[in-house]
C-alpha positions in Angstrom: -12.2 16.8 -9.9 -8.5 16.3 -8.7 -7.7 13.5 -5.7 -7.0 16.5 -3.3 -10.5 18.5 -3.9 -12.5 14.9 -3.7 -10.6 14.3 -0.3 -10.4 17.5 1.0 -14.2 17.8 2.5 -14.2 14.3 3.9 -11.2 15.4 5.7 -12.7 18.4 6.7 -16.2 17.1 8.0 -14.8 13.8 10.1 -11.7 16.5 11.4 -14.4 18.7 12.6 -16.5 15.8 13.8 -13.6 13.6 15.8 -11.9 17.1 17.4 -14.7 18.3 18.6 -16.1 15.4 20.2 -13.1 15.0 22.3 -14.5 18.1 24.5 -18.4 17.4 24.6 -20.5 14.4 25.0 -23.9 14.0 23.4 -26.4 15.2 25.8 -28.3 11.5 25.6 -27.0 8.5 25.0 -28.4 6.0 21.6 -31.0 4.1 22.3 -29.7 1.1 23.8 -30.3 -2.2 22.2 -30.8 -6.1 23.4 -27.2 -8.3 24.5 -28.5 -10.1 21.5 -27.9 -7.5 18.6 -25.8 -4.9 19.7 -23.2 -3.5 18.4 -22.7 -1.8 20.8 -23.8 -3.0 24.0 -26.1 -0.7 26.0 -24.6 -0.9 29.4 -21.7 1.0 28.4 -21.5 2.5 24.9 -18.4 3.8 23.7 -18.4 8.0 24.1 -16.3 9.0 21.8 -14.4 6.1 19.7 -11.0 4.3 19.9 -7.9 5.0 18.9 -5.3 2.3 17.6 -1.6 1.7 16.8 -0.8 -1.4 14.3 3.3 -2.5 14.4 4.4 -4.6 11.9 7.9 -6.0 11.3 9.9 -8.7 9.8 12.0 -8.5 13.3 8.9 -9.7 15.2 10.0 -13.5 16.0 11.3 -14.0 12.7 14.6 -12.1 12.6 14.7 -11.0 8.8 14.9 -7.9 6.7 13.1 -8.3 3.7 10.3 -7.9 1.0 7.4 -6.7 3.2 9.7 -5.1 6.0 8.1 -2.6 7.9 4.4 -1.3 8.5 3.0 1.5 11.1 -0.6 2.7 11.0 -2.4 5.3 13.8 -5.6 5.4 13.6 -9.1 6.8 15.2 -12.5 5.5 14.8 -15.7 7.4 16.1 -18.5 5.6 18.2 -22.0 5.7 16.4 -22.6 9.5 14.8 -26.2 9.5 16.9 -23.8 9.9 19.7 -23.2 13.5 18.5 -26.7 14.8 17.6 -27.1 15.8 21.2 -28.1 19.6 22.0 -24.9 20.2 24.1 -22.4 18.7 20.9 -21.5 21.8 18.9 -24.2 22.9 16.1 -21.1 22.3 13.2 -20.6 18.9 15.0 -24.2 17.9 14.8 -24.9 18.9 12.0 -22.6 16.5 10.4 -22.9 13.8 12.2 -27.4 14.0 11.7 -26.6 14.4 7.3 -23.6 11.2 7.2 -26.0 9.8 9.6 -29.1 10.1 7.4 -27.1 8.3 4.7 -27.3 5.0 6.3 -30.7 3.1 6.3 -32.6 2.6 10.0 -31.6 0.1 11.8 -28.2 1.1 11.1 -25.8 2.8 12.6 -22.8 5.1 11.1 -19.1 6.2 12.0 -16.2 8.1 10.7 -12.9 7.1 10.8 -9.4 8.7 10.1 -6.0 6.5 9.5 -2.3 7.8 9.1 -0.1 5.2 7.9 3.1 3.6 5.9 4.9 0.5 4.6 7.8 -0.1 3.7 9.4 -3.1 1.3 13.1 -3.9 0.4 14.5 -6.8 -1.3 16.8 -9.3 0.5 20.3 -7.9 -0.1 20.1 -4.5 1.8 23.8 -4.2 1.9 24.5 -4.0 -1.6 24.6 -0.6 -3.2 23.0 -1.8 -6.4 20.5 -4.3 -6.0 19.3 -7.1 -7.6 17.4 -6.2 -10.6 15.4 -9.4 -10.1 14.7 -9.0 -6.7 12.1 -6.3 -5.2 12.8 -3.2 -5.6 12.8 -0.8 -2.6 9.4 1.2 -2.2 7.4 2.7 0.3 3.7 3.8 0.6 2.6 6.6 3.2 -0.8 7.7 3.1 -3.5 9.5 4.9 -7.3 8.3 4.9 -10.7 8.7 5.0 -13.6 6.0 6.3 -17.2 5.9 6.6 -18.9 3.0 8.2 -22.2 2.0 8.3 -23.4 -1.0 10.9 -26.7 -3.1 9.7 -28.3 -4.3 12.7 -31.9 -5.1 11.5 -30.2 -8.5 10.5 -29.4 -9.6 14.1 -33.3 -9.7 14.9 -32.7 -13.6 15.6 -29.2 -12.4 17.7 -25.6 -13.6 17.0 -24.4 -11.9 14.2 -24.1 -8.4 11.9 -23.1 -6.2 8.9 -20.5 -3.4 8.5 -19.9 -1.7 5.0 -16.7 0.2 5.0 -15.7 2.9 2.0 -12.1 4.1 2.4 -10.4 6.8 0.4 -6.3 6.6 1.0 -4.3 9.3 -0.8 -0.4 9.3 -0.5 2.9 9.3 -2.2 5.0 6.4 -3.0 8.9 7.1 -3.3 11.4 9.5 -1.8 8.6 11.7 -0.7 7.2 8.6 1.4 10.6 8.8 3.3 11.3 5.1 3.5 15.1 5.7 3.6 14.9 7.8 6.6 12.7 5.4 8.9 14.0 2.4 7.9 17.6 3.6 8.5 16.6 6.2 11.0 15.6 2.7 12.7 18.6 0.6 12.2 20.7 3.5 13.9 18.9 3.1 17.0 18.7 -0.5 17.1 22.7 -0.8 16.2 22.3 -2.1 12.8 23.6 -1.3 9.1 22.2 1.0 6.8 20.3 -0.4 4.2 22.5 0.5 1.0 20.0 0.7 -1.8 17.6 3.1 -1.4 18.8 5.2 -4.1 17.3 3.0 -6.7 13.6 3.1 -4.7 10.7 3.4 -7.0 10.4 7.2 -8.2 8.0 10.0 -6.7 3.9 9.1 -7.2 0.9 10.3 -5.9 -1.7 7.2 -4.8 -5.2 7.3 -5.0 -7.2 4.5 -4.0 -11.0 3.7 -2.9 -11.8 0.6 -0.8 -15.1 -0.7 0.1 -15.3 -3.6 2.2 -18.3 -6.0 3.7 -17.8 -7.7 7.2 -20.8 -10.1 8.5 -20.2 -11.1 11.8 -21.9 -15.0 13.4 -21.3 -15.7 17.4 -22.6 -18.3 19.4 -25.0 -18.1 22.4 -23.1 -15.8 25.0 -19.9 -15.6 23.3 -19.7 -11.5 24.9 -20.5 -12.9 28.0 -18.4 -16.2 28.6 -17.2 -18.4 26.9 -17.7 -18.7 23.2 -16.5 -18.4 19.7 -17.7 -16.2 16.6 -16.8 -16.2 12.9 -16.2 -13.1 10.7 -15.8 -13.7 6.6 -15.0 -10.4 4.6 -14.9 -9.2 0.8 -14.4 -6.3 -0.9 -12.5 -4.4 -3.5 -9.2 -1.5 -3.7 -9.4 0.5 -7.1 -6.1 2.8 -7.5 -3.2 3.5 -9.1 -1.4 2.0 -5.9 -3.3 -1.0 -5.2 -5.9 -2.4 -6.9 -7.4 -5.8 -6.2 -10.2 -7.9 -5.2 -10.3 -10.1 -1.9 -11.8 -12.1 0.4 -11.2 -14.4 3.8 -12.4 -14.4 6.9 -11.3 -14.4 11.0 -12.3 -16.8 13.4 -12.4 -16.3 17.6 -13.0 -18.3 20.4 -11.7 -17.4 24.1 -13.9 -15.5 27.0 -15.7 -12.0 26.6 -15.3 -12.0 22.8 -15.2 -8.5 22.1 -18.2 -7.1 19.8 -16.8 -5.9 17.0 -15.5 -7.0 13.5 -11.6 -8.2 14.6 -8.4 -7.9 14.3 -6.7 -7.6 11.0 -3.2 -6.7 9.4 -2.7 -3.6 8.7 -5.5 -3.3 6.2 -7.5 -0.7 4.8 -11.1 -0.8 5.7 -9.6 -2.8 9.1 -10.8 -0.6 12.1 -14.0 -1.5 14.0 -15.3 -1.1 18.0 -17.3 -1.5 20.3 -17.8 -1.2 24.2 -15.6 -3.5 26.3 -17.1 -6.2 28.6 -14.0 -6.1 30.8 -11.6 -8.5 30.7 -11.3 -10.7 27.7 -8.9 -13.4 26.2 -9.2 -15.2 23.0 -7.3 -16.8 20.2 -7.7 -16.0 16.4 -6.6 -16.9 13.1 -7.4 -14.6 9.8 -7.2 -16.2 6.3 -7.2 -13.3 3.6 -6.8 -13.9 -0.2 -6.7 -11.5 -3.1 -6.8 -11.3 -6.9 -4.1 -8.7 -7.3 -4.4 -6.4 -11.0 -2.0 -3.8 -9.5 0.7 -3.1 -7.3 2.8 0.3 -7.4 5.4 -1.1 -5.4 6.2 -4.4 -7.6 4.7 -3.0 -11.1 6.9 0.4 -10.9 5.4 4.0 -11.6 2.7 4.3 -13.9 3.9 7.3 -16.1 7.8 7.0 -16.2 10.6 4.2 -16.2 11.5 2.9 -12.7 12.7 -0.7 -11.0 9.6 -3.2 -11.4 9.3 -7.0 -11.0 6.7 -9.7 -12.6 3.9 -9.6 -9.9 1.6 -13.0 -8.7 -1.7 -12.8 -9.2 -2.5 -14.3 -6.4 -1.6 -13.6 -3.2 -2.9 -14.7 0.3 -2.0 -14.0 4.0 -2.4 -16.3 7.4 -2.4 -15.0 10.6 -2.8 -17.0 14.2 -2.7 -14.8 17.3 -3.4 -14.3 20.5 -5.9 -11.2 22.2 -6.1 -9.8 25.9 -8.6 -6.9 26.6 -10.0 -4.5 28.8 -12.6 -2.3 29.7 -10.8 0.6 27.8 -8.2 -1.2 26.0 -7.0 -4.3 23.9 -3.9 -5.4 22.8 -3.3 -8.0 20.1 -0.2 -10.3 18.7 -0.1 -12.3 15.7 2.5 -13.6 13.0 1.5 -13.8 9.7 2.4 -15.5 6.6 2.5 -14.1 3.0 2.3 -15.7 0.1 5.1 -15.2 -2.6 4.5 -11.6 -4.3 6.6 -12.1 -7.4 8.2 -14.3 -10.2 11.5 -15.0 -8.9 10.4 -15.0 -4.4 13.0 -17.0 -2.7 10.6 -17.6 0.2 7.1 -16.5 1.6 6.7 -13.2 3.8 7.1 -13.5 7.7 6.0 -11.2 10.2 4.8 -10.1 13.3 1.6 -7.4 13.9 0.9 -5.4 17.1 -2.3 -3.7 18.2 -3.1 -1.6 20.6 -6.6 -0.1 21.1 -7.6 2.6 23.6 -11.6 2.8 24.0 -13.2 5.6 25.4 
């Protein structure tokens, strides 16, 4: 089976699923559960999903152009699929969202989510035709994908915390076809700034393939939705691809008012969406620790097949992240700047950037 035909029908089924449910509402609501495990809370439940922009740039606060430049990722994430089993959701629509339901254990709850997304590196002397052989070589990744979620709640009997299993399927292009050249200096044009010179030695043309399953468990103390409190998130979980393929693990810590009920706010990430209903206002501070065993990157290792720029990779790499969160009833918006390790033999400096989020609820 080829990467297109194994995508193709979960594109299909979670298309179908997320247009559709933009026009109709189930015709009841989930059952609602306690404050103390919901997901989602029962006073409001989300009717269709969220939506969310992530921005991140080298620009933000730190004022460079390099190595890990550029990312942009839209994304939509439905509410639970028992929101669409209603008689007045569309028979196609329900009958999708009752079989990926039934593939989640009770007590759980299931969602689909869709992602469109690229990044984009360079190495530190963009103004010089050839580069640096030594330095990173100019790539970029753009990629469409695929998630199915599935939230344990039978563990949050004694309240306070949660599960969500993520599997992600991301299938792209890295190299010309990603179009690196044209955003990045597409970009500078606007913003009154040279080209960047050496795109002409990017990485060459290759399709990406890559599945990512992720665990989230999620701890909160007493009333941390409802006033004041904190919670604590670890992760792990695994990428196997020809773009990016690695093991990790961290975790993100809150604390602030009206702490949101979801799984938080990561980097652009695969497996990094989650929601929930809003409580109204919220404010919090967070920091994110993520480490990861790297055995392949496209964008340092070079093409798989064929001869193109590449540089000695670390095998270790690890990213830190302190920002700040302000929500609504229907929306949030997040900043944070990051840290990143060194990514290869031969780094002058760690990775600094800033991320934007913004989530719409609804």
């Amino acid at each position: 089976m080829t990467a297109t035909s194994l995508l193709r029908p979960i594109f299909s089924l979670a298309l179908l699923a997320f247009a559709a449910a933009t026009l109709f509402s189930a015709e009841t609501p989930p059952p609602a559960l306690s404050s103390a495990n919901a997901v989602v809370p029962p006073e409001a439940p989300l009717k269709f999903g969220s939506v969310s922009i992530y921005s991140e740039n080298d620009k933000y606060l730190a004022g460079t152009d390099q190595y890990y430049t550029n990312g942009f990722k839209l994304s939509a994430l439905s509410a639970p699929l028992n929101n669409f089993t209603g008689a007045a959701v569309p028979a196609p629509v329900r009958w999708v969202a009752t079989h990926l339901g039934a593939l989640v254990p009770a007590g759980s709850d299931a969602k689909l989510g869709l992602s469109l997304g690229q990044n984009i590196y360079t190495p530190i002397g963009i103004h010089t035709p050839t580069p640096d052989p030594a330095d990173r070589p100019y790539a970029a990744w753009l990629y469409v994908g695929a998630a199915f979620q599935s939230y344990d709640l039978s563990c949050c009997d004694d309240g306070g915390c949660g599960v969500l299993d993520t599997f992600e399927i991301n299938l792209g292009v890295v190299g010309s076809a990603a179009l690196g050249e044209q955003i990045q200096n597409g970009v500078h044009d606007l913003i009154g700034r040279p080209h960047a010179l050496g795109w002409s030695h990017q990485i060459g043309n290759e399709p990406g393939l890559d599945l990512i399953y992720t665990r989230k468990w999620r701890y909160e103390t007493a009333g941390a939705t409802t006033g004041l409190g904190a919670d604590f998130i670890p992760h792990a979980g695994v990428s196997l691809g020809n773009v990016f393929t690695y093991v990790d693990t961290g975790f993100e810590a809150r604390a602030g008012w009206h702490l949101p009920a979801d799984f938080g706010t990561y980097l652009i990430h695969p497996s990094g969406d989650s929601n929930s209903s809003r409580p109204g206002l919220s404010v919090f501070l967070f920091g994110a620790v993520d480490g990861r065993a790297v055995a392949r990157d496209l964008t340092l290792d070079g093409n798989s097949f064929h001869g193109s720029a590449r540089v000695p990779k670390k095998d270790f790499v690890a990213d830190f992240q302190l920002g700040l969160g302000l929500g609504g009833k229907h929306w949030q918006f997040t900043y944070s700047q990051a840290v990143r390790t060194k990514e290869f033999n031969g780094q002058s400096k760690a990775d600094n950037f800033g991320a934007i989020t913004f989530t719409y609820y609804y």
